[in-house]
mmJSON file of the N, C-alpha and C atoms, coordinates in Angstrom:
{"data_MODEL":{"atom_site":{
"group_PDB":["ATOM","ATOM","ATOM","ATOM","ATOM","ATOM","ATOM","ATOM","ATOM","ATOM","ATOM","ATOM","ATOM","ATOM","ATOM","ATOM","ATOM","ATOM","ATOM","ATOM","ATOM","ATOM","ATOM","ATOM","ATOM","ATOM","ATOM","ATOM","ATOM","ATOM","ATOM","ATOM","ATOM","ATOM","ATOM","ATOM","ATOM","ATOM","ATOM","ATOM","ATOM","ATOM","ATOM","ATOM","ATOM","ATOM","ATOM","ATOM","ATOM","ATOM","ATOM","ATOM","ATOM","ATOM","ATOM","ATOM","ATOM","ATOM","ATOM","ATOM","ATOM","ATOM","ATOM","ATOM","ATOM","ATOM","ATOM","ATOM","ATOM","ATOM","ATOM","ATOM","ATOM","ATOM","ATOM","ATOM","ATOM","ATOM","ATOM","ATOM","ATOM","ATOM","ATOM","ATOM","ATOM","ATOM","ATOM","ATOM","ATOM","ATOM","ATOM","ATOM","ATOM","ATOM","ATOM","ATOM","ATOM","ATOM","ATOM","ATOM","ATOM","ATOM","ATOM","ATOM","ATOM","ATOM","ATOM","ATOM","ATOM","ATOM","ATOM","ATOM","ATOM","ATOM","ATOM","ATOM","ATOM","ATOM","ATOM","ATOM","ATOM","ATOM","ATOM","ATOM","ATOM","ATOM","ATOM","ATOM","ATOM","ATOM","ATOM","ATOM","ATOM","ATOM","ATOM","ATOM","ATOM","ATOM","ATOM","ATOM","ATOM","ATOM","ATOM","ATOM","ATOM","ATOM","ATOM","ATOM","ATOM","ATOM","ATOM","ATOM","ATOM","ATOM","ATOM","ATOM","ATOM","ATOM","ATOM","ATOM","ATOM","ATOM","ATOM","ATOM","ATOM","ATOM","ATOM","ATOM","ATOM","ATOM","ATOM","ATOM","ATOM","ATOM","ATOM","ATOM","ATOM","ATOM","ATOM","ATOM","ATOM","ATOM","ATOM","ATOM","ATOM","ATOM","ATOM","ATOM","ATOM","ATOM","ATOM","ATOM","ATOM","ATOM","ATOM","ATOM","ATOM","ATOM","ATOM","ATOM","ATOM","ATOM","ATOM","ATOM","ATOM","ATOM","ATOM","ATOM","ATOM","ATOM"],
"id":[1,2,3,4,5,6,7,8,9,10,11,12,13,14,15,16,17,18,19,20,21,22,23,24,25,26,27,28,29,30,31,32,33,34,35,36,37,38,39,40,41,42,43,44,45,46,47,48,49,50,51,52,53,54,55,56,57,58,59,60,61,62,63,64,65,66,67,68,69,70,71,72,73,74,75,76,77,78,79,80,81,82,83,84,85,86,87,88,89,90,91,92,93,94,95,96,97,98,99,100,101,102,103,104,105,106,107,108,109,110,111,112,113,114,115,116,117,118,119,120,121,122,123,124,125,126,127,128,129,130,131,132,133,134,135,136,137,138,139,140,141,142,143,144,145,146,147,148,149,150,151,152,153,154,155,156,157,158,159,160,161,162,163,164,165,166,167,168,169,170,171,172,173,174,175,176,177,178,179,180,181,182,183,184,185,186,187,188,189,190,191,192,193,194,195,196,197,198,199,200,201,202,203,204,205,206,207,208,209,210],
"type_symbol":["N","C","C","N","C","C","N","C","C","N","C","C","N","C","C","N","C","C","N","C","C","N","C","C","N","C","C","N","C","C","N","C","C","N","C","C","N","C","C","N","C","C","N","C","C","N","C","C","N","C","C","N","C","C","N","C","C","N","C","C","N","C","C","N","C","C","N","C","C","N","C","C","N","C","C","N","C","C","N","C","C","N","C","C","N","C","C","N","C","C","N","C","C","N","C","C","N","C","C","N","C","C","N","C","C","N","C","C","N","C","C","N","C","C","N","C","C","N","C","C","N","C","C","N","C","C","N","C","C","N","C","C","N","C","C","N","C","C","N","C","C","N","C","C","N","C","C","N","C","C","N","C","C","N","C","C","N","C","C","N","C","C","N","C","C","N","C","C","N","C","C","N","C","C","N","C","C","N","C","C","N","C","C","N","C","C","N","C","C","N","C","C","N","C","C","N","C","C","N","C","C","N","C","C","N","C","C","N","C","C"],
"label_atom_id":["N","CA","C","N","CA","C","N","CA","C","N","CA","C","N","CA","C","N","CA","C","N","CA","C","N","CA","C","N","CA","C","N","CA","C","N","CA","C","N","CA","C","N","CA","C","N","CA","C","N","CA","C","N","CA","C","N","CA","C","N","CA","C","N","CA","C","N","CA","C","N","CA","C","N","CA","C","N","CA","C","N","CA","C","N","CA","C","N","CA","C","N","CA","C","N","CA","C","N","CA","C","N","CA","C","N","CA","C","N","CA","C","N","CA","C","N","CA","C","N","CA","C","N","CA","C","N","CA","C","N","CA","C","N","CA","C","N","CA","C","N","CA","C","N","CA","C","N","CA","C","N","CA","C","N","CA","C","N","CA","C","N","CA","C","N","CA","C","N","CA","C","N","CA","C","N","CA","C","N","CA","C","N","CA","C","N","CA","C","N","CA","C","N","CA","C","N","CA","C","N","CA","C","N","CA","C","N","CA","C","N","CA","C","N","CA","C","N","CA","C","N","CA","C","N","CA","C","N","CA","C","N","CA","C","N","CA","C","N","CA","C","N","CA","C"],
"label_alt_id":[null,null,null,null,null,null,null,null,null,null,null,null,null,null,null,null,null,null,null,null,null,null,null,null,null,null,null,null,null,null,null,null,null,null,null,null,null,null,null,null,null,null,null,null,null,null,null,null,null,null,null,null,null,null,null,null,null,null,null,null,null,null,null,null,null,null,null,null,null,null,null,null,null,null,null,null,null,null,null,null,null,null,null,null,null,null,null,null,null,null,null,null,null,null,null,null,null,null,null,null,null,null,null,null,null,null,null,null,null,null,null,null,null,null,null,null,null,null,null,null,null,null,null,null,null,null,null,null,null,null,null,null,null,null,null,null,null,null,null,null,null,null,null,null,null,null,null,null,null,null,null,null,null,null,null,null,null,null,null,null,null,null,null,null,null,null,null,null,null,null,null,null,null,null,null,null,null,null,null,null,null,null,null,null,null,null,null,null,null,null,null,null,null,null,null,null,null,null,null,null,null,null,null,null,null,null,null,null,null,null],
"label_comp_id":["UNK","UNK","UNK","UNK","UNK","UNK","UNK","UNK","UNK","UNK","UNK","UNK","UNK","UNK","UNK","UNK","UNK","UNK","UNK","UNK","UNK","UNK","UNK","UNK","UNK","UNK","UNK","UNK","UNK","UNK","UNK","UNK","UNK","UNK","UNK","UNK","UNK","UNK","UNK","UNK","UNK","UNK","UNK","UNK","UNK","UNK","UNK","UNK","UNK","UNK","UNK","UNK","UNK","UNK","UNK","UNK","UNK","UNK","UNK","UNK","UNK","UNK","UNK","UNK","UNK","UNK","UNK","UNK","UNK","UNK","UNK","UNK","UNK","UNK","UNK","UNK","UNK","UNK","UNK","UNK","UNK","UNK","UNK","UNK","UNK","UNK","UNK","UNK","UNK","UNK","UNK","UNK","UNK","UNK","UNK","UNK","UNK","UNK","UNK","UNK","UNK","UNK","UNK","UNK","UNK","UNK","UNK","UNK","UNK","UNK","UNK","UNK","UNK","UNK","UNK","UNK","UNK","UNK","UNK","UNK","UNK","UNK","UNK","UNK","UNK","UNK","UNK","UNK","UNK","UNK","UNK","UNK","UNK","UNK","UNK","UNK","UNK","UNK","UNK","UNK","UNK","UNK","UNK","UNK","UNK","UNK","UNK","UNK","UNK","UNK","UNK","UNK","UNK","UNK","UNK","UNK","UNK","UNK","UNK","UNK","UNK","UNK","UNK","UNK","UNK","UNK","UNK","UNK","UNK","UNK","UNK","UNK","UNK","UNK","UNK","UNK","UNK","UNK","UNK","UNK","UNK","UNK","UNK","UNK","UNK","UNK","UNK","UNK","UNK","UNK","UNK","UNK","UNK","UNK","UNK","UNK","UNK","UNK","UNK","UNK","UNK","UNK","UNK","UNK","UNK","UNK","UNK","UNK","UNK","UNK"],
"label_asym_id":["A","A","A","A","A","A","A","A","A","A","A","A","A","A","A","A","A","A","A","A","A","A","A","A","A","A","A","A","A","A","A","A","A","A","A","A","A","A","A","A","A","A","A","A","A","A","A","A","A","A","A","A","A","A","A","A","A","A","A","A","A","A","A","A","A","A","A","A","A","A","A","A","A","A","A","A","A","A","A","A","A","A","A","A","A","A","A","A","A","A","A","A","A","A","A","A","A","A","A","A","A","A","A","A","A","A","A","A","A","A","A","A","A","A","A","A","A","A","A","A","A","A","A","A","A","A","A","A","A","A","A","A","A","A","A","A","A","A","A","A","A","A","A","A","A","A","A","A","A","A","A","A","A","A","A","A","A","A","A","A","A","A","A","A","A","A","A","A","A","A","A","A","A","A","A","A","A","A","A","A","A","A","A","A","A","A","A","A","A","A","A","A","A","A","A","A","A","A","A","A","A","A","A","A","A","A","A","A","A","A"],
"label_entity_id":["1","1","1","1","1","1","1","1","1","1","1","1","1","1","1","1","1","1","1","1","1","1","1","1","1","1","1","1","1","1","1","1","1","1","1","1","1","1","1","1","1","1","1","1","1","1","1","1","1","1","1","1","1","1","1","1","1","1","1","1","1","1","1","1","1","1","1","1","1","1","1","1","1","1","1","1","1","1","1","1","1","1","1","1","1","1","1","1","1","1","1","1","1","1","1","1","1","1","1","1","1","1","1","1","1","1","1","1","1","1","1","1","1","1","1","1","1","1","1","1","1","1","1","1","1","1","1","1","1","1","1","1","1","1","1","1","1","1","1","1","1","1","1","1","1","1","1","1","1","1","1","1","1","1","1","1","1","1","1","1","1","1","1","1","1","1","1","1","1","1","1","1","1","1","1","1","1","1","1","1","1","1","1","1","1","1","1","1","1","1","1","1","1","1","1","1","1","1","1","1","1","1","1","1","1","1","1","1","1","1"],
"label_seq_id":[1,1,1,2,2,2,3,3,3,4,4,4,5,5,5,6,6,6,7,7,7,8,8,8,9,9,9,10,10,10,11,11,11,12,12,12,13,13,13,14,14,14,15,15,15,16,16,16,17,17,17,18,18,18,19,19,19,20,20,20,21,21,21,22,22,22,23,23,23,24,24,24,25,25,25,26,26,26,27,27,27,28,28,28,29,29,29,30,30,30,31,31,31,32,32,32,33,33,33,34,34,34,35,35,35,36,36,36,37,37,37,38,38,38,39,39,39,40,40,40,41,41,41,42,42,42,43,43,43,44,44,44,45,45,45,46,46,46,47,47,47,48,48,48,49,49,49,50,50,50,51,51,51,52,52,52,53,53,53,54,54,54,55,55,55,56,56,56,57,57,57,58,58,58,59,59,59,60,60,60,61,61,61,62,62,62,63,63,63,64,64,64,65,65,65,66,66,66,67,67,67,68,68,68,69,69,69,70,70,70],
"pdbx_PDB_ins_code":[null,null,null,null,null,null,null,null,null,null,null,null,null,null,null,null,null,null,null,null,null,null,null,null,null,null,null,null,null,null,null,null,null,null,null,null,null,null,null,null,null,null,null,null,null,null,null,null,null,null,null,null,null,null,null,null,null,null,null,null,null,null,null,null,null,null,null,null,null,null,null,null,null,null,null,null,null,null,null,null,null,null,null,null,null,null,null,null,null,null,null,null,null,null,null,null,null,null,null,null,null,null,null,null,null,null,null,null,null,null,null,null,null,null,null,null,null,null,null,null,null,null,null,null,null,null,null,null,null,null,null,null,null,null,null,null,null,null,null,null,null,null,null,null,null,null,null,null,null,null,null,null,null,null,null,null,null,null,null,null,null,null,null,null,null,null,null,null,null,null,null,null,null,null,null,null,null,null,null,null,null,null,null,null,null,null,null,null,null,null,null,null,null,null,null,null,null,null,null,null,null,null,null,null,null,null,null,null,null,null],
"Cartn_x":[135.08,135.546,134.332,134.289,132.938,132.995,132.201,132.078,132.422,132.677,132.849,132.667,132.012,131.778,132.226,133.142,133.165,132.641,131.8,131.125,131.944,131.926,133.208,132.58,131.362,130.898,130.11,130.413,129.53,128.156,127.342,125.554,125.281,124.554,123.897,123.126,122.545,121.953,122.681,124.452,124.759,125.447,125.607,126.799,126.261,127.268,127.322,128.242,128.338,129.336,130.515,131.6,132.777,133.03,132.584,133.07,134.526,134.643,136.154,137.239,137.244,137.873,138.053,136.879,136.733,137.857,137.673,138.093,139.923,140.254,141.848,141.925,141.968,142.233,142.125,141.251,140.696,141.989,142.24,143.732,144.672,144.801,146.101,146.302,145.319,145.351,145.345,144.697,144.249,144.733,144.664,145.548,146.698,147.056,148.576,149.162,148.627,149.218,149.628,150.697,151.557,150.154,151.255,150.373,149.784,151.06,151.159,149.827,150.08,148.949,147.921,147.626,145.719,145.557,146.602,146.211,145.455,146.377,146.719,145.151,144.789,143.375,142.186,142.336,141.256,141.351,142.061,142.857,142.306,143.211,143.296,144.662,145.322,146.754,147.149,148.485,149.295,148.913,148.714,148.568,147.414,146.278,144.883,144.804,145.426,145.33,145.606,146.998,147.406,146.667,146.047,145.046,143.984,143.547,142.167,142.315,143.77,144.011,144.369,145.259,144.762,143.816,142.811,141.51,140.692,140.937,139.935,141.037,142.562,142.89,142.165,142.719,141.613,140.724,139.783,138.035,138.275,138.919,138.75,139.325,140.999,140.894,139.97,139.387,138.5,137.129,137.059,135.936,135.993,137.422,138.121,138.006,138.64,138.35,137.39,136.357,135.088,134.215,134.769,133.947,135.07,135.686,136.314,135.934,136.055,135.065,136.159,134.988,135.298,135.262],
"Cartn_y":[155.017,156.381,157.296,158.299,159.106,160.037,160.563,161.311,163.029,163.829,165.035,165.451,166.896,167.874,169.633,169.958,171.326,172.456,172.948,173.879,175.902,175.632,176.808,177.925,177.992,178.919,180.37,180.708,182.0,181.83,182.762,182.899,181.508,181.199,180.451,179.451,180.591,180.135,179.166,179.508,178.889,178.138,177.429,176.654,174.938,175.089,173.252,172.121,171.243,170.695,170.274,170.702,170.332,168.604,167.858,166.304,166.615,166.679,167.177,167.365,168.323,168.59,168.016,167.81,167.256,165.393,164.736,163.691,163.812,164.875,164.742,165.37,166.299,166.682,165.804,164.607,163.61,162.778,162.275,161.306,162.381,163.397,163.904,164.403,164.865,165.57,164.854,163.096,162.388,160.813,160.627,159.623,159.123,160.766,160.76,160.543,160.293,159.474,160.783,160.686,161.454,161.747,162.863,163.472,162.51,162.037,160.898,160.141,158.958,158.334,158.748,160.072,160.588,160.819,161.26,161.337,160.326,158.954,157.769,157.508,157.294,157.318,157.794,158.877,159.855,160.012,159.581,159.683,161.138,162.049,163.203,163.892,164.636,165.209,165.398,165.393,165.77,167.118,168.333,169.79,169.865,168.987,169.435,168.751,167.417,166.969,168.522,169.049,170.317,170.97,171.897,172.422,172.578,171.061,170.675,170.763,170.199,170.171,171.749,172.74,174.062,174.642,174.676,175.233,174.773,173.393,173.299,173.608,173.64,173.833,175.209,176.373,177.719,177.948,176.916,176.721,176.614,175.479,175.109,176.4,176.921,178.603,179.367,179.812,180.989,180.409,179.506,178.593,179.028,178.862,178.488,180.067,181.12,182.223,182.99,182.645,183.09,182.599,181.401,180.83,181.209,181.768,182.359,183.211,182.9,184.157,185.739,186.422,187.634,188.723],
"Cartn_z":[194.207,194.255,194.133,195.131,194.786,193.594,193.175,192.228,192.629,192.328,192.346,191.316,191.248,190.463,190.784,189.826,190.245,189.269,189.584,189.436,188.856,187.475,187.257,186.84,186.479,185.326,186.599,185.808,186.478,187.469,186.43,187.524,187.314,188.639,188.78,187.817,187.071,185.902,184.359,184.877,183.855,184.234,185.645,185.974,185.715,185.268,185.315,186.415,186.36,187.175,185.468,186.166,185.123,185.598,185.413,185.542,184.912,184.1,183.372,184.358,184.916,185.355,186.316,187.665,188.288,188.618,187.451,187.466,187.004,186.546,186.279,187.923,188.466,189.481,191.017,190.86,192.032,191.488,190.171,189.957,190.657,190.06,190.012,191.946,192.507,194.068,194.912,194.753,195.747,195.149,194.183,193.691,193.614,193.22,192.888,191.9,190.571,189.333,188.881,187.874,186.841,185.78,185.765,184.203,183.1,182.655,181.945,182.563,183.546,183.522,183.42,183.827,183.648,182.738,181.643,180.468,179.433,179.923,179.585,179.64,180.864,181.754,181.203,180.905,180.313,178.737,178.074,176.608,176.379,176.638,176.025,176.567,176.061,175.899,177.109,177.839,178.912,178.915,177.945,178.256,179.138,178.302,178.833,180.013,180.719,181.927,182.943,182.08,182.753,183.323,182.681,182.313,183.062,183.002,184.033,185.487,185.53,187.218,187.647,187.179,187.307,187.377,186.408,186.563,187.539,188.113,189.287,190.73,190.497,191.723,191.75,190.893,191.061,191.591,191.076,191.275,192.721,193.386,195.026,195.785,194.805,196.092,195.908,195.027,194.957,195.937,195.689,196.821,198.139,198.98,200.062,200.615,199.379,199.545,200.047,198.962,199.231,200.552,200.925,202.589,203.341,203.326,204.723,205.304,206.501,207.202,207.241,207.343,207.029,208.441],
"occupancy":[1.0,1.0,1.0,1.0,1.0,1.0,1.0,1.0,1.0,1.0,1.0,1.0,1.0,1.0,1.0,1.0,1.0,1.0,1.0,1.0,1.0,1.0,1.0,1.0,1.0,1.0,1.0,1.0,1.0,1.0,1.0,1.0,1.0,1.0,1.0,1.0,1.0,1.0,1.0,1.0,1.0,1.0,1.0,1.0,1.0,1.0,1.0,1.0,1.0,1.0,1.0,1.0,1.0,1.0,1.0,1.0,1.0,1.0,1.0,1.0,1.0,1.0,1.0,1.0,1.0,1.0,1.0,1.0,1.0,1.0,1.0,1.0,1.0,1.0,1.0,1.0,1.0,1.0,1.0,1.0,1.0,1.0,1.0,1.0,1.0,1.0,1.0,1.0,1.0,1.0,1.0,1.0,1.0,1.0,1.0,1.0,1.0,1.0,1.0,1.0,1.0,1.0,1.0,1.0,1.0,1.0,1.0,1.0,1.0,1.0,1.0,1.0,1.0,1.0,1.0,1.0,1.0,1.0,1.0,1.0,1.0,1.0,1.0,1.0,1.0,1.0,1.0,1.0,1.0,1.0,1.0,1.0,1.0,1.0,1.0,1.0,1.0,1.0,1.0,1.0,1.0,1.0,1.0,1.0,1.0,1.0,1.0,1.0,1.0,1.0,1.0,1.0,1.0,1.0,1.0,1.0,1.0,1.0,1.0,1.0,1.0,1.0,1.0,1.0,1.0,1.0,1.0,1.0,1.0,1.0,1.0,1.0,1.0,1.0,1.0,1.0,1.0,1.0,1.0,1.0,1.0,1.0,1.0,1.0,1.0,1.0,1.0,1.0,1.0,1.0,1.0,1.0,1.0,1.0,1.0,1.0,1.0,1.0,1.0,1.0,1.0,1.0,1.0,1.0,1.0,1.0,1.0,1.0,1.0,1.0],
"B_iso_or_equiv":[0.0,0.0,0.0,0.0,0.0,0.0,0.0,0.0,0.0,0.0,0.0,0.0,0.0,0.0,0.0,0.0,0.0,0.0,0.0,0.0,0.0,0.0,0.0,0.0,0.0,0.0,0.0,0.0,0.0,0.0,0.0,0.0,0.0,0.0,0.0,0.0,0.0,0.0,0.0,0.0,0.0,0.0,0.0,0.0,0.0,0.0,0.0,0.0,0.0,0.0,0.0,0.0,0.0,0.0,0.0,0.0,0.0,0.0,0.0,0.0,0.0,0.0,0.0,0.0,0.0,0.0,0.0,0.0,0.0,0.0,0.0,0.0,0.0,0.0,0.0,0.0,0.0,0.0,0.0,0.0,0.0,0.0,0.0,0.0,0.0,0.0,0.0,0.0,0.0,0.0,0.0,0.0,0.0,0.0,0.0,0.0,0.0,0.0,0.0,0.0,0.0,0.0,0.0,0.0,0.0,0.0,0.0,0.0,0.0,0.0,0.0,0.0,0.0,0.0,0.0,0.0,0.0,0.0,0.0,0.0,0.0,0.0,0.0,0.0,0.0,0.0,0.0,0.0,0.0,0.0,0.0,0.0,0.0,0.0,0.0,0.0,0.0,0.0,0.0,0.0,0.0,0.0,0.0,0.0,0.0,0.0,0.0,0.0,0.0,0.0,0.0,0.0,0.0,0.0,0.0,0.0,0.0,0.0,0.0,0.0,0.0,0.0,0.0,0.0,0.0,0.0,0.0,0.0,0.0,0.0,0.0,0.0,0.0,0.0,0.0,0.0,0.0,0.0,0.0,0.0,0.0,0.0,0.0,0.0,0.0,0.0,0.0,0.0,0.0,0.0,0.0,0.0,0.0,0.0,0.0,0.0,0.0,0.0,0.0,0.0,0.0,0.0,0.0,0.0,0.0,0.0,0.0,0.0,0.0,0.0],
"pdbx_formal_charge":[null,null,null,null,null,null,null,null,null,null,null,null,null,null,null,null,null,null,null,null,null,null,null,null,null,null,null,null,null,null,null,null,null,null,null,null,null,null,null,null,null,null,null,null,null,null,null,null,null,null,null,null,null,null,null,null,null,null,null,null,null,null,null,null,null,null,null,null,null,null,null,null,null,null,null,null,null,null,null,null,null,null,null,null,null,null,null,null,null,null,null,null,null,null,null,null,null,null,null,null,null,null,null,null,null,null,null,null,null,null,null,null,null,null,null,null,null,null,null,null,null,null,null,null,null,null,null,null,null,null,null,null,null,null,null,null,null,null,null,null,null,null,null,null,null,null,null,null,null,null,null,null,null,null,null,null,null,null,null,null,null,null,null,null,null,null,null,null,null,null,null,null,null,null,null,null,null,null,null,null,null,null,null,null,null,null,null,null,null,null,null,null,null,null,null,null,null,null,null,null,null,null,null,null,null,null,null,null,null,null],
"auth_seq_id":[1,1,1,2,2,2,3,3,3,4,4,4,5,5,5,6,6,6,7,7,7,8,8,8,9,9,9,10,10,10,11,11,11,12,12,12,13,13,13,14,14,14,15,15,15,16,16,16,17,17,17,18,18,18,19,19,19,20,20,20,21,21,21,22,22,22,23,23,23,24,24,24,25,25,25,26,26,26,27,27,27,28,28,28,29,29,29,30,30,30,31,31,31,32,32,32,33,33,33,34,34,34,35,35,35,36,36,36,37,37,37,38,38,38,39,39,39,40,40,40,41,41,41,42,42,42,43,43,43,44,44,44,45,45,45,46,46,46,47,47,47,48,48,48,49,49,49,50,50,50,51,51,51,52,52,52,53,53,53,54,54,54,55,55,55,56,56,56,57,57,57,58,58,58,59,59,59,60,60,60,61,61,61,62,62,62,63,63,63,64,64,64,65,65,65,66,66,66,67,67,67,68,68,68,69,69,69,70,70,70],
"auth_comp_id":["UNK","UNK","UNK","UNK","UNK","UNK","UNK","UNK","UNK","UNK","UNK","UNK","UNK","UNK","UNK","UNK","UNK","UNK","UNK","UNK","UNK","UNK","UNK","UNK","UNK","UNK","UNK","UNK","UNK","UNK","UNK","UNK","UNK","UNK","UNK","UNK","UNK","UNK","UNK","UNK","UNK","UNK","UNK","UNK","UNK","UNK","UNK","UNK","UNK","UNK","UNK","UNK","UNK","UNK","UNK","UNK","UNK","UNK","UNK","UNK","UNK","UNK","UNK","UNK","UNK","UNK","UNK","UNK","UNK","UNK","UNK","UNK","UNK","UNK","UNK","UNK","UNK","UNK","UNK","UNK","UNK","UNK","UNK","UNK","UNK","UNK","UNK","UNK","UNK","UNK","UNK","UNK","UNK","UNK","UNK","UNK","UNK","UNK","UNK","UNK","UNK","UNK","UNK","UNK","UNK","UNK","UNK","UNK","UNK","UNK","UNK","UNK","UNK","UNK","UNK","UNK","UNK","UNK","UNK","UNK","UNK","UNK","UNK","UNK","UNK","UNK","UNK","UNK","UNK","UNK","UNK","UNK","UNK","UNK","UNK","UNK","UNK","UNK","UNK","UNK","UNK","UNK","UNK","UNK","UNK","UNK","UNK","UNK","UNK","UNK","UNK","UNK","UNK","UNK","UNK","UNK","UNK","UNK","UNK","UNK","UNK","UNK","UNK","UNK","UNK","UNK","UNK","UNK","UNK","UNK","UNK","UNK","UNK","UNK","UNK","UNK","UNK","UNK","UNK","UNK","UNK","UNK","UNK","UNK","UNK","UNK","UNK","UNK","UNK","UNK","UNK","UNK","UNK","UNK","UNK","UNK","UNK","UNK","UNK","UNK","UNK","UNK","UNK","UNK","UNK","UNK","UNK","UNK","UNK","UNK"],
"auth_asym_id":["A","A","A","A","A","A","A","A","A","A","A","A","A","A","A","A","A","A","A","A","A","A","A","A","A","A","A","A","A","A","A","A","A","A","A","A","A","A","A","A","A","A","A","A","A","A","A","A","A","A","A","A","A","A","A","A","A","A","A","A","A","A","A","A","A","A","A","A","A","A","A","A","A","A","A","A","A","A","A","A","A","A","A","A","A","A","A","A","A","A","A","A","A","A","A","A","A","A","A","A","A","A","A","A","A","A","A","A","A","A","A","A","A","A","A","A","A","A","A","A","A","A","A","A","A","A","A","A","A","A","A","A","A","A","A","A","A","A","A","A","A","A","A","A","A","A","A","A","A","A","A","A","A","A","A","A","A","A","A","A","A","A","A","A","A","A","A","A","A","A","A","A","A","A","A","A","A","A","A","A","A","A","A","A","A","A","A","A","A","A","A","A","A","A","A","A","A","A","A","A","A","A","A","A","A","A","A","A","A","A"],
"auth_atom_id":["N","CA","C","N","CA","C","N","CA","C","N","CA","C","N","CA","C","N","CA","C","N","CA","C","N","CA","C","N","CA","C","N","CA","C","N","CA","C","N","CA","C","N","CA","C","N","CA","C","N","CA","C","N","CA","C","N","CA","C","N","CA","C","N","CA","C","N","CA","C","N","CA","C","N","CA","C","N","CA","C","N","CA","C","N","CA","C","N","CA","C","N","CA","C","N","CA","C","N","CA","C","N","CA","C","N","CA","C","N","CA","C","N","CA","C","N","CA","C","N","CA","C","N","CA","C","N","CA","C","N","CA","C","N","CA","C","N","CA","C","N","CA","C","N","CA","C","N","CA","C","N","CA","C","N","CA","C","N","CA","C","N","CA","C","N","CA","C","N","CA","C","N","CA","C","N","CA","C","N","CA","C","N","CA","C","N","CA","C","N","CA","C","N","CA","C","N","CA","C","N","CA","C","N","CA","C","N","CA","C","N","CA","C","N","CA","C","N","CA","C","N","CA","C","N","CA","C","N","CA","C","N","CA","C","N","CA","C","N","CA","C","N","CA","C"],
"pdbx_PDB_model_num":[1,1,1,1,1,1,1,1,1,1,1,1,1,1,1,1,1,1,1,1,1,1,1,1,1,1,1,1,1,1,1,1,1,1,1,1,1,1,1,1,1,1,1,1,1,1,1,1,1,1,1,1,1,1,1,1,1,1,1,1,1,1,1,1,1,1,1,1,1,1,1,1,1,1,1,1,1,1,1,1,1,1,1,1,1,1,1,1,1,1,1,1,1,1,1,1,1,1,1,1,1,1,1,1,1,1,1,1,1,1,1,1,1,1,1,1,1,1,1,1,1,1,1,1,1,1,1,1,1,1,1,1,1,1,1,1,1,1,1,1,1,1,1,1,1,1,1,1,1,1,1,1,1,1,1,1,1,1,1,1,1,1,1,1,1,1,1,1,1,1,1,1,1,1,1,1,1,1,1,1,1,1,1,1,1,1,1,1,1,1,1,1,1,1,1,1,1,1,1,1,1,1,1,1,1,1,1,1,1,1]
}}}
């Protein structure tokens, strides 16, 4: 499975890649597994699987957004 990183933080200067997030959202968008299992997966709570996979679906529209041509 390749790796992905999404990138959430502001300037340049402070972005990191969120692996975090990154990896509940690759189960949950392209996998397919239940909450439950990524949680299971990742051992940390059904909210924050939540959570993670929201904040990067966000991350990818505002992305999608921002490269659209204008």
């Amino acid at each position: 499975m390749a790796v992905v990183a999404l990138d959430v933080h502001g300037p340049a200067v402070h972005r990191r890649p969120r692996y975090d997030l990154a990896a509940a959202f690759v189960l949950r968008g392209i996998a397919d597994l239940e909450y439950n299992d990524i949680a299971q997966r990742l051992a940390i709570p059904v909210s924050t699987v939540r959570f993670r996979t929201h904040e990067a679906r966000e991350f990818v529209r505002r992305r999608l957004i921002d490269s659209a041509p204008r």
